[in-house]
Each structure stands twice: as C-alpha cells, then as structure tokens.
KOLTI-659390 format. One record per residue: x, y, z of N, C-alpha, C in turn. Coordinates in steps of 0.1 Angstrom, whole numbers, plus 5000, padded with zeros to 4 digits. Example, Ala and Ser with C-alpha at 12.3 -4.5 7.8 and 13.67 -1.06 7.14 Angstrom:
// residues 2
513249435078512349555078513249675078 512849785071513749895071512950005079 
END
This chain:
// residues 566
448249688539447549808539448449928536 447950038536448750158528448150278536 448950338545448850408551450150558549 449050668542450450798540451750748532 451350658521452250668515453050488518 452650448535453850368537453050238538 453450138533453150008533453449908545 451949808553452349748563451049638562 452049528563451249418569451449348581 450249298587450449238603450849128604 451149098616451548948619450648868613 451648758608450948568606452048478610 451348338614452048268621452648188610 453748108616454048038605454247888614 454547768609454747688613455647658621 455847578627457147558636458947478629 458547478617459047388609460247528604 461947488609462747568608463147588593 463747688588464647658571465747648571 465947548559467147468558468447568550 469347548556470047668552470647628537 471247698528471147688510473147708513 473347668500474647688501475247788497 476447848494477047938487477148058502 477948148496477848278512476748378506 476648458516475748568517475848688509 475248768505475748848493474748988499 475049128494474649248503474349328492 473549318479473649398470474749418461 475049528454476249508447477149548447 478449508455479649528456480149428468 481049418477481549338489480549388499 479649238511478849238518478949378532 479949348535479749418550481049448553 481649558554482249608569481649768566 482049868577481849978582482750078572 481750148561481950258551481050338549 480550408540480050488531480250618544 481350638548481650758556481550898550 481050978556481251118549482851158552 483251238540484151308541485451178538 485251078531486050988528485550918512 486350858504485950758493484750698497 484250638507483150548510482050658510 480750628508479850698507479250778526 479250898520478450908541477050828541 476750768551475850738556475650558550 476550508549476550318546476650278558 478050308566478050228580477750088579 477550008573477649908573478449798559 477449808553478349738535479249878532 480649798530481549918525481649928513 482350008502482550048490483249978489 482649948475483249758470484649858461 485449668461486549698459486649578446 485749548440485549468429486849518418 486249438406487349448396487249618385 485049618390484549698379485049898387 486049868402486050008406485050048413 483549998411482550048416482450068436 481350108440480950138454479850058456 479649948446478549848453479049748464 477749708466478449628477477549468471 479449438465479049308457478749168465 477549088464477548968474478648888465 479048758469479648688473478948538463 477748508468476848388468475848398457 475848258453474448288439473748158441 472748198437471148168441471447958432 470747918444471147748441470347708430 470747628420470047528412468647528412 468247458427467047428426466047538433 466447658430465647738437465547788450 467047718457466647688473467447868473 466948018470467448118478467648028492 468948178498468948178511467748208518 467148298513465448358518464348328507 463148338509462248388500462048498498 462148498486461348698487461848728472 460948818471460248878476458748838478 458448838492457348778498456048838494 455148748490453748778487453148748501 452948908511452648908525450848898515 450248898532448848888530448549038539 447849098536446549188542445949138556 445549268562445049228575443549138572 443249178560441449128552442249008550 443448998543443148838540443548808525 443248978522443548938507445048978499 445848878492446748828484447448998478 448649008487448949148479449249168465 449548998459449449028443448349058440 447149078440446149118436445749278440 446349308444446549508449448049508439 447649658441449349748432450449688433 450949728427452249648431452249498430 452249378421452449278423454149298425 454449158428455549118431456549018416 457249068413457748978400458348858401 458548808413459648698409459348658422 459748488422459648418437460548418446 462148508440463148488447463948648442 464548698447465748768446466948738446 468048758435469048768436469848738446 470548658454471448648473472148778474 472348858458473149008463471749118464 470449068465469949188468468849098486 469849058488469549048504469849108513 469549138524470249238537469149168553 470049108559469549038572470549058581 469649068592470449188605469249118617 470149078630469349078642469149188649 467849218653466949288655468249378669 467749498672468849608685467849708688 467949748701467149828706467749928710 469349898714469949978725470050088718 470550148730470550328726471950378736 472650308740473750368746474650438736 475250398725475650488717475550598716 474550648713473950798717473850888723 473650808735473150838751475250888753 476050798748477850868757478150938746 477550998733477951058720477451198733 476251228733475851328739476451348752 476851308760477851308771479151368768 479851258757481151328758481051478752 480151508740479951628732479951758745 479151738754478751808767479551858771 480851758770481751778782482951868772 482651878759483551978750484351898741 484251718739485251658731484051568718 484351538710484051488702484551328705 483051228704483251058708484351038701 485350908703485750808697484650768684 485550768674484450688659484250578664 484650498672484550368674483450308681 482750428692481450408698480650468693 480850528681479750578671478950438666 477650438671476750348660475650428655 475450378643473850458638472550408641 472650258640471150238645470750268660 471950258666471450298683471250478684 472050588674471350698674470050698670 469550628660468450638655467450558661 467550468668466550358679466350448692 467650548694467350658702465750748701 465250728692464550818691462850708686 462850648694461750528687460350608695 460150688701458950708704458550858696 459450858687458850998678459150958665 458250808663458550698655456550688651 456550708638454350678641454150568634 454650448641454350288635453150268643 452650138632451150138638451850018650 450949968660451549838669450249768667 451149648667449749488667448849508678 448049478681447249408691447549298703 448549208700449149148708450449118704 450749028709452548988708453248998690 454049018691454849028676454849198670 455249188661455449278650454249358642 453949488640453549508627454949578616 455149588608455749608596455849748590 456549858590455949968583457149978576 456950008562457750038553457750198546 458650318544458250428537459550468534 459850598530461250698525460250818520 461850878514461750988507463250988499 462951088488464151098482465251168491 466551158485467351248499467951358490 467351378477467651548478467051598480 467451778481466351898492465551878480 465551888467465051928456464551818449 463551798440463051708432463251738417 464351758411464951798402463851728387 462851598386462251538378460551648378 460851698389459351778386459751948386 461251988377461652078379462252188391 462152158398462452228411464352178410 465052328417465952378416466652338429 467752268432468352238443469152368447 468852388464469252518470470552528474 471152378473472352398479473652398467 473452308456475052308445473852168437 474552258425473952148410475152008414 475652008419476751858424475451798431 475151878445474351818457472951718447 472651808438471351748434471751678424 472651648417472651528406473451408411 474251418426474651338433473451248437 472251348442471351258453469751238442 469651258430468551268426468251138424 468951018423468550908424468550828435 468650878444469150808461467650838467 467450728475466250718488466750698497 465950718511466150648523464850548523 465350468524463950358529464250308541 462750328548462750318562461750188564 462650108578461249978578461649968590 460449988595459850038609459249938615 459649858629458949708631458849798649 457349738651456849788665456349688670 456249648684455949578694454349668699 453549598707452149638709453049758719 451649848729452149908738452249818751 453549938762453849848771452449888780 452049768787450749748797451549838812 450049888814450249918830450949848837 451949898845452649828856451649738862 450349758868449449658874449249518863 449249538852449049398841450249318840 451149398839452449278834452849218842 453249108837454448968847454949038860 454648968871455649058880457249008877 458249098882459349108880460149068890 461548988885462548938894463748988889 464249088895465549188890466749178897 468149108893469049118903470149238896 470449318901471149408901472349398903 473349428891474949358897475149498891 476249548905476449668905478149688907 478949798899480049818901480549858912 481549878922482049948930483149938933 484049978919485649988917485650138920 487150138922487650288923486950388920 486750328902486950458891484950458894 484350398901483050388901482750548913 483950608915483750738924483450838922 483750858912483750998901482551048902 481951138906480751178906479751168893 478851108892477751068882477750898875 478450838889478750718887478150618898 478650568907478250548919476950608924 476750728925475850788936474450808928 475050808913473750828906473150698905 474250578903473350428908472950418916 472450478929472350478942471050508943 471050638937469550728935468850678924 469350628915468450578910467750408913 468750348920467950218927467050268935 467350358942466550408954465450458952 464850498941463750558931462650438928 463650398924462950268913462750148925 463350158936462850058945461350098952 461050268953459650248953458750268944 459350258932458150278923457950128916 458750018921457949838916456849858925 455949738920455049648925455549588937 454549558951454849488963455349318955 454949298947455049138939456149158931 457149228929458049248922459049158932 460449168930461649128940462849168933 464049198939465149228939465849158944 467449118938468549108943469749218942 470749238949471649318948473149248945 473649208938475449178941476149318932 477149328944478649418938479449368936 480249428932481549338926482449458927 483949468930485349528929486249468923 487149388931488049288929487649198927 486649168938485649038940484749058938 483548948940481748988937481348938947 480249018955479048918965477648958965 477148908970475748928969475348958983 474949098981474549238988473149178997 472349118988471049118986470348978981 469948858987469448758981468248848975 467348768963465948758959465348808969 464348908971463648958983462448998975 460848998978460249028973459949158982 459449258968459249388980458549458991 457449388987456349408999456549469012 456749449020457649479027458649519037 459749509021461049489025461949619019 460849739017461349819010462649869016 462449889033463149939034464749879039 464449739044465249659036466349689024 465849659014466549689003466849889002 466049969011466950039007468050069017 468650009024469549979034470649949027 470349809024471049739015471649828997 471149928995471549948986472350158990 472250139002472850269005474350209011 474650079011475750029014476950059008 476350038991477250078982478550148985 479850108982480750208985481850168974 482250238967483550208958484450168969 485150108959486549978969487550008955 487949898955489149858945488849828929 489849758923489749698908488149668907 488149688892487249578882486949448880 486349378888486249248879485249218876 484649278863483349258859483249138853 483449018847483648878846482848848862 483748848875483148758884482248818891 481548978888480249038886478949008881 479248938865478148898858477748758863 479048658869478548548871478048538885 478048568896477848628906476448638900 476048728894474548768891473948698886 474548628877473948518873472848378884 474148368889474148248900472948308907 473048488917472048488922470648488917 470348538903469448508895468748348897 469748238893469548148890468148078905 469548128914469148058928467848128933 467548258932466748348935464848338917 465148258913464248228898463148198903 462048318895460748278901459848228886 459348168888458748098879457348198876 456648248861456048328856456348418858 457648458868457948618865459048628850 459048738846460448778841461448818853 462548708843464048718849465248808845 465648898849466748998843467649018858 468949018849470049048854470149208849 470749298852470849448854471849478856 472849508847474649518849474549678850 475349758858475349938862477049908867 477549968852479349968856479250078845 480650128848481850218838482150078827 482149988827482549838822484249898818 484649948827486149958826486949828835 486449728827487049628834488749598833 489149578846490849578845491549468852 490649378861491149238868490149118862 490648988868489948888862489848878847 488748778844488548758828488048928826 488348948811487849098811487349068793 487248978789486548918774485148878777 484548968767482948948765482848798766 483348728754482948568752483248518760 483948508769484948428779483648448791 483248518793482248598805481148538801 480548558792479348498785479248338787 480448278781480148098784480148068798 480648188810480148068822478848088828 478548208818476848198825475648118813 476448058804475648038792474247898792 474747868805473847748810472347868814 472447968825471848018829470848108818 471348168807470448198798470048148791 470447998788469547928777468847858781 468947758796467747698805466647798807 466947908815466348028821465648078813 466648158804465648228795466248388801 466948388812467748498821468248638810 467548688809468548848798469148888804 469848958798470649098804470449198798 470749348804470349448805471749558810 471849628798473449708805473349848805 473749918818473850028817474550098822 475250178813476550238812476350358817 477550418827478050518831479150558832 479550688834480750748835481450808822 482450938823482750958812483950918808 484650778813485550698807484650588809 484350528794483250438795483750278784 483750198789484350078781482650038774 482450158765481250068754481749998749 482749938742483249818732482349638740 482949658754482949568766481349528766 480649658771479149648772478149568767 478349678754477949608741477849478734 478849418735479249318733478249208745 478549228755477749178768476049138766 475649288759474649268759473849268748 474949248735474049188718474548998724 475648978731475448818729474948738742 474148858754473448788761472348828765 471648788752470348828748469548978753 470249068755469349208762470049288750 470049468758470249508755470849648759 471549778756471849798770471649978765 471650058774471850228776472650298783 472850438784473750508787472750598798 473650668807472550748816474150808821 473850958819475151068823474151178836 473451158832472751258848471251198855 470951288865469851218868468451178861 468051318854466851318844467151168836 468251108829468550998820468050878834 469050888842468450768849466950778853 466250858856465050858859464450788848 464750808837463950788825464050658822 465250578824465650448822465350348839 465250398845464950298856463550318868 462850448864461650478865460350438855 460850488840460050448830460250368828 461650328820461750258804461750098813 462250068825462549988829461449878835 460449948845459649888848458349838841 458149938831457249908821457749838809 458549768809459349688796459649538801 459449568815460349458817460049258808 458549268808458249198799458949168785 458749028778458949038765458248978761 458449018741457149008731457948908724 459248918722459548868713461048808715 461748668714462748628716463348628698 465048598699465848548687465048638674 464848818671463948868661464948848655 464548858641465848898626464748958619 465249058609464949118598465749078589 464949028575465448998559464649128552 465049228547464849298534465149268519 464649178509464849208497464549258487 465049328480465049438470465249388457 464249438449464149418433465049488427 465849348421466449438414466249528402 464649508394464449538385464749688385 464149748400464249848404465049938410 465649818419467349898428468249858420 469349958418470449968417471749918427 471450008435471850008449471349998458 471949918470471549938486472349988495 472450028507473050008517472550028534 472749948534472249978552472850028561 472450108571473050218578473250128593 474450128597474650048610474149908614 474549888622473849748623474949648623 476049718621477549648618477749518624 477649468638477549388645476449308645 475349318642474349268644474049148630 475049158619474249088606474148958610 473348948603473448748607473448708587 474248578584473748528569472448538566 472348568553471148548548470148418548 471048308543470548168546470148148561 470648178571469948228585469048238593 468348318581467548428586466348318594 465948208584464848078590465747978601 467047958603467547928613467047958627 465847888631465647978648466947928657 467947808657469147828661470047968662 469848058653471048138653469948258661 471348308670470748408677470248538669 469048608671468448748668468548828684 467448898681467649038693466248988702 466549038714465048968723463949148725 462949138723462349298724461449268731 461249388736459949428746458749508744 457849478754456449578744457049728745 456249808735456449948735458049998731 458349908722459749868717459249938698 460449998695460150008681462050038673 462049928662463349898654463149988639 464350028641464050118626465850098623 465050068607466250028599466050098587 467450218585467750288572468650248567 468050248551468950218538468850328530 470050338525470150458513469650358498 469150378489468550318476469050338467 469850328462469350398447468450298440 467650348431466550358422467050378408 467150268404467050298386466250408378 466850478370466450588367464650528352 463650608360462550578355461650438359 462650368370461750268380460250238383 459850158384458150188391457950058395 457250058405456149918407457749858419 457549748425458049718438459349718437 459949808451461049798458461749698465 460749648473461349598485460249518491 460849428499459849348510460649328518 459949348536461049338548459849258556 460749138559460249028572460749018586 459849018596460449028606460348898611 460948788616460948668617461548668636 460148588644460748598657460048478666 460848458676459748368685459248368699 458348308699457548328715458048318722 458048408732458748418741458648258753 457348238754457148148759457247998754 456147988741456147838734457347818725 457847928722459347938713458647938699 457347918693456747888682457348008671 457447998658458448128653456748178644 456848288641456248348632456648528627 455948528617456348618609455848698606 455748838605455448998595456149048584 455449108575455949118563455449278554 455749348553455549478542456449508530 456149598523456649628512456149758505 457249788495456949898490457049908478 456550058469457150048455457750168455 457950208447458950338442458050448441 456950468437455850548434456050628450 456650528460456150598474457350668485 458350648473459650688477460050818470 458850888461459450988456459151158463 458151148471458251228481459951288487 460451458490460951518492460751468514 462251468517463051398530462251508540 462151658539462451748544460651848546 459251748539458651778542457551778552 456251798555456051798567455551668569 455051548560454651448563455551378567 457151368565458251308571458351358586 458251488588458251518603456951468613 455951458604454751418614455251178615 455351158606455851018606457350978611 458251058614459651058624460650998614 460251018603461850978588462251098589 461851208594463151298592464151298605 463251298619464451248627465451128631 464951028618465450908616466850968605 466251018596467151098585468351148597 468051288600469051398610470251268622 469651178626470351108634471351018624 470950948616471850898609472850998599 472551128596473651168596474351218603 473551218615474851278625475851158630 475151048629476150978634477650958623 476750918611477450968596478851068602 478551188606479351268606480351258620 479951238629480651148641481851078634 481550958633482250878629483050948616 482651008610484451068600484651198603 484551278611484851378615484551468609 482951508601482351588601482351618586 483651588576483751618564482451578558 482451688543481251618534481751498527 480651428522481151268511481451308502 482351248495482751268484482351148470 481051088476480151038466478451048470 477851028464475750988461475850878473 474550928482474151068484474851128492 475151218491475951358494475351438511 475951418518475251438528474851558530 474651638539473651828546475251788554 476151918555476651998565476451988578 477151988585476851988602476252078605 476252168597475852288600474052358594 473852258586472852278579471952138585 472752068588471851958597471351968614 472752068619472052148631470752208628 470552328615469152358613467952278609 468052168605467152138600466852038617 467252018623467251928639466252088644 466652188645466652278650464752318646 464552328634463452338626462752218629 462852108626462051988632461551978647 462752048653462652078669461052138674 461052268667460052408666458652298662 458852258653457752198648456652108652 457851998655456851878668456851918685 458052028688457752048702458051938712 459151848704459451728708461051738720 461151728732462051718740463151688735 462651548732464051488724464751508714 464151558706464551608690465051728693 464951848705464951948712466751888710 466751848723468151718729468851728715 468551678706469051628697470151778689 469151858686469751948681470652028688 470452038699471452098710472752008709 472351908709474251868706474951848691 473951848681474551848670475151968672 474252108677474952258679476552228686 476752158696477852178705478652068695 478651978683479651938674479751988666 479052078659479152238648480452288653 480152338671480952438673482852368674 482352248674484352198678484952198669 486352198671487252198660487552058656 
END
C-alpha cells in the first residue's frame, strides 16, 4: 500500500523451513563492505558510519562487495522481493514492477535489528556538562532510535512488523525543477543526486499494564565506589522505588548487588504484598568497594534462573557506571557463563547506564550479545521515563532474533550507504539463518534505518525492497514483512513539511548530528555534503516550533550547547 508518498506491506508468515546459506562473502554496494566512514569533515563521506570509502583499484568511495552471485541462482538473499498487499494482490501488478529475481550480493545491506538509545542518552549528558562525547560512543542508529515515537509508522494488529519505506532528496534545493540552492552551487551539485531512504519497521502498540504477561524482573545493581557520585546510586534508588509501586500486585522482583562480590539482596518476591518489603530491601543499597560486574551478571542470572516463572516474561536489569575494574571484565567471557540461562530461558537483558564516567563500550556489547537492549538515564525526569514508562509497558516481546535485508536496484542505485549499525551487520547469506543471532523487540518499539542513495541520474521505477525477518517469541516460527520503493518517491525536498509531520526530518537532523560528533564537527569533503552545526541547530530548532515536540525540543538544545564548544 502507498501511503504519502511511502511504501508498506504487512506481515506474512513464512514457513518454518530455514535458508541455506550460498557461498562466496557478503558484498555492501559498491566499494569495500563495512567499517565506520563517510565522516564529515574527513575523505569519507559525512553521514556513512557504517560502509567506509572504498579503497578499490578505481579510487572510488563505493563500498565495493566482496562476493558474486552463485551459478545457480542461489543469491545470498532474494530480492528484490515481490511482497504482497494487505488485499492480496501481487505488487507486480501495481507501479513499480520489480525487474529481476535477485540483486547483485554488492547491492545487499543486512543488519540485526537495535533499539537502544544509550548513545544519545551519555552524548546529551556529557554535552551538558560542557565537553564534547568520545567519537567512540557516538552511534547513529541509537541517536536516531532515540527518537522512535515522533516516528508515523503504521503498527500491525498483532505480533510482528509492518514495513514503511520513504526519503527525500538531501539537498535544500531541487535544482531539476529549477530552484536555486541557498547555501553554495558546490552544496547543490554535491547533493542533487543523493537521497536519504528511510525504512521504518514498527511493532503493534504496547497494551495496558493490566493486559500484558505479568513480569519477573531481577535487578542486578552496582554498588562500587565510583557508584557514589551523585546521579548514580541514589538515582537507582529512586527510581526502583518509583517503579516498585507502579508494577502490578502479579508482577515480582529480585534484587542482587554486586562490588567486589555479588549477592542477592532479594530472592523472586511477588509484589502483592511485599511492597514494602522490597522497598526495604532496596533502600539498603550502599556503595562499597571495586567492580565486579562479570560476578554481578551471573549472580542475576542464577537468581533469575532459580526465581523463573513460567508465562511471565523473564528479564534481568543491569543499573551500573559498567566501569568494570575486578574479576572477568570481557563482554564475551561474561556472556558464556550465563549462556545456558538465555538460550534454555529465553532470559534478556536490559542495560542501563549511569554516571558521567561511563564504560558504554562494556554495556553495549552486554546487551547486543545478550539478547536485550540497553539506555542511558543522567537525571531523574530520564529515569522516570525509562523505569516508570518505557519499562513496565515493554516488558513483553513481539519479536525474537529480527534482521533486516534491503536490496537495491541497481538499475537505479548508484550508491548506498548505511548510517550506523556498525556492530550490528550480520552476512547477507544470513539473513534466512534463524541460527544467527538478530535483535529481540518489544511492542510499541519502532527501528529506523538511514541510507544515503545515490540515484542514477534520470532513474525511475524501483529502488529498493526491505524485509524484516523475525521469530515468535514463543513457537520460534520465523516470518516475514516486506516494502519497497521507487524513485518517483524519493524526489521530494528533506526540509518540507510532510517530512516533519512523518519524522524523516528528525531522523535526518539526528544522523547528522551524530555525523558531526563523531568527526568533530567539520564539513565533508564529498556527496552529500552535510548542513553546518550551526544550520543544523536551526533547522532542530524550527522542527522544534513546529511539532511542539519535547524531544526534538531536547534535541536542539544540545546540538545548541555543541555549536557553542570549541
């Protein structure tokens, strides 16, 4: 269906029957697949973050695959996919047919699915505090996932995915229907063939606290030294304390802490109650000694395990600085001794980071390879919002192991690149692998993935097709969603008001700011050519005015406070 321009088809099931993976490696469009480039203010383009400027023989900035398409037809993926209609009926038979039964392995792009938003969440912290992040905890899809509820994807009806696909060009100006670019004849002949394409995958909404699964939440909490620092400790405190009366009497809690050592504060307690109980138990809290977040996670684990209620959801809930400094202090190493507990179980994790010496590298890592996902919370408003809202109403899930495959015609792309996600790719041959891990999501969850395009000059008829491939949470059964687009729908201007009412322009504004984070603010020195920090503060600023949106509010306020640093 075709809604404002943007293309979306609903969920269909697919068989249980996995795909066999094809030979040769994975390929990312045209130039070398993946590391972290297209930086502003450097050779690499701003705003890639993910496939770097190829270093091929031809000089170019593609990002050349690697792998070519087998003998017998076996792509790593199919696609471009002939999705079906919510009616039923055959999208070849609507606009846009589809030309070919396979694409190219270099015009592939497969990424497991991310929610988190802590990136964002300690960008805006440290900015606060007068310093500009580390580039290294700069991610872009977590600034831009940051903002998933001023996102206007349609949501399925029940479990899974719907699909939205759309862009705009990314100059100010449309230089093919004469209009004059306001900023430099460079800016517009840099960007006149560049898009952003956006593909937007939403979960239904999250149900009343009275409908969903009741919950079994053990809470492994830090209480090292460095956990004293004011907006660390005390704001975990208050915010357990919050969110302990705002569960369900059918809900339950556990508590373990951890310093040097780990114990458990708190067996499984249901709260009925026991509220006050637990909040006894959780005003105990007191910083002590070292870090050992290793025999923290397992500790929570174990209590999870022992404490496992059957038809509820199971989550573990990690609340550290993750400035881990004793014991094992390696993600992987930490992950295999609880690795029984999340693949029998089904047990997630959940991470959330505090303080403004903060080991996101550690976190992160924690919680893309044990199955959750994680956020940031610097004052109390953020915790409220993550363990009043986001927390109790989510706790459910829609969707286990998601991946996204996008392939792109080449008749029509030139170029691709995808913006962040650096960590997250998975092979393209993969992507039908339900063995290889994807991202686990929750209702009232929404994933947005930008790519910069280029577009062959005088292009038409199909772009792209993006599948979201995931499985039941419960039966494990996999099935699939599927959209697409053509070029006709990508020629729309970035900066008008139907971008702001649909949330591609504060999808736009976040990925360049992260863009600009991460290289220190300079302009690119290739297509497309980024907006100024300073011209990206206004346009955050103007989008702000317009939707009356809190967060986009938030948003501009700290691009203002990275304007102002040196």
């Amino acid at each position: 269906m075709r809604r404002s321009g943007r293309h979306q088809v609903r969920r269909g099931e697919l068989g249980a029957r996995g795909f066999q993976p094809g030979e040769g490696r994975r390929g990312w469009g045209r130039g070398r697949r993946v590391r972290a480039a297209f930086v502003a203010g450097s050779v690499a383009v701003g705003l890639l973050l993910t496939a770097c400027s190829g270093d091929g023989s031809d000089g170019s900035s593609y990002d050349r695959g690697g792998s070519k398409a087998r003998d017998d037809n076996g792509f790593p993926a199919p696609g471009p996919v002939r999705p079906t209609g919510s009616s039923g009926t055959a999208e070849s038979d609507q606009k846009g047919e589809v030309r070919e039964s396979a694409p190219p392995a270099d015009y592939l792009s497969t990424f497991a699915l991310d929610v988190d938003t802590a990136s964002y969440g300690y960008a805006r912290r440290t900015l606060e505090e007068g310093r500009r992040p580390d580039p290294t905890t700069v991610r872009p899809e977590e600034f831009i996932n940051s903002f998933g509820q001023e996102q206007d994807y349609e949501r399925p009806d029940g479990d899974g995915f719907t699909v939205t696909v759309d862009g705009a060009r990314t100059a100010a100006a449309d230089p093919s229907r004469g209009e004059e670019d306001a900023n430099s004849d460079t800016f517009g002949q840099e960007n006149r063939d560049w898009r952003f394409l956006r593909v937007g995958l939403a979960t239904r909404e999250a149900e009343d606290a009275g409908e969903r699964p009741p919950a079994a939440l053990t809470f492994v909490i830090d209480v090292s030294g460095s956990m004293a620092e004011p907006g660390r400790l005390d704001l975990v405190r208050q915010s357990l304390g919050v969110m302990t009366d705002q569960l369900r009497d059918d809900d339950s809690v556990a508590l373990v802490s951890f310093s040097d050592e780990a114990r458990t504060v708190l067996p499984m307690t249901r709260l009925g109650d026991n509220r006050g109980r637990i909040h006894d138990a959780i005003d105990t809290l007191e910083p002590t000694d070292s870090t050992n977040l290793g025999a923290g996670v397992t500790t929570g684990y174990r209590t999870a395990v022992d404490g496992l209620r059957e038809g509820a959801t199971n989550r573990v809930v990690l609340l550290s600085d993750a400035l881990a400094n004793t014991g094992e202090t390696d993600a992987d190493a930490i992950l295999d001794r609880i690795s029984d507990a999340r693949r029998e179980h089904g047990i997630t994790l959940f991470g959330v980071g505090v303080g403004s010496d903060y080991g996101d590298a550690l976190m992160e890592r924690l919680a893309d390879k044990g199955d959750g996902h994680t956020t940031y919370v610097s004052n109390a408003a953020d915790a409220r919002t993550v363990f009043c809202d986001q927390l109790p109403r989510n706790i459910d899930l829609t969707a286990r192991d998601a991946k996204a495959q996008v392939s792109f015609d080449p008749e029509t792309v030139e170029q691709f690149r995808l913006i962040g996600y650096d960590n997250r790719q998975v092979a393209d041959e993969d992507f039908r692998d339900d063995r290889v891990d994807g991202g686990e999501i929750g209702p009232g969850h929404t994933v947005t993935a930008l790519y910069a395009v280029r577009v062959r000059p005088g292009a038409s008829g199909h772009v792209a097709t993006a599948t979201v491939r995931w499985l039941d949470p419960d039966s494990r059964t996999p099935h699939e969603s599927t959209g697409q687009i053509e070029a006709g729908a990508l020629d729309g201007g970035l900066w008008g008001a139907e971008t702001a009412r649909s949330g591609l322009q504060v999808t736009a504004i976040a990925a360049y700011f992260a863009d600009a984070l991460r290289s220190g603010g300079g302009g690119g020195a290739a297509a497309p050519v980024p907006p100024s920090l300073r011209e990206l503060a206004d346009r955050a600023d103007e989008l702000a005015s317009n939707t009356e949106s809190k967060p986009i509010r938030q948003l501009a306020e700290t691009i203002d406070r990275a304007v102002d640093l040196p």
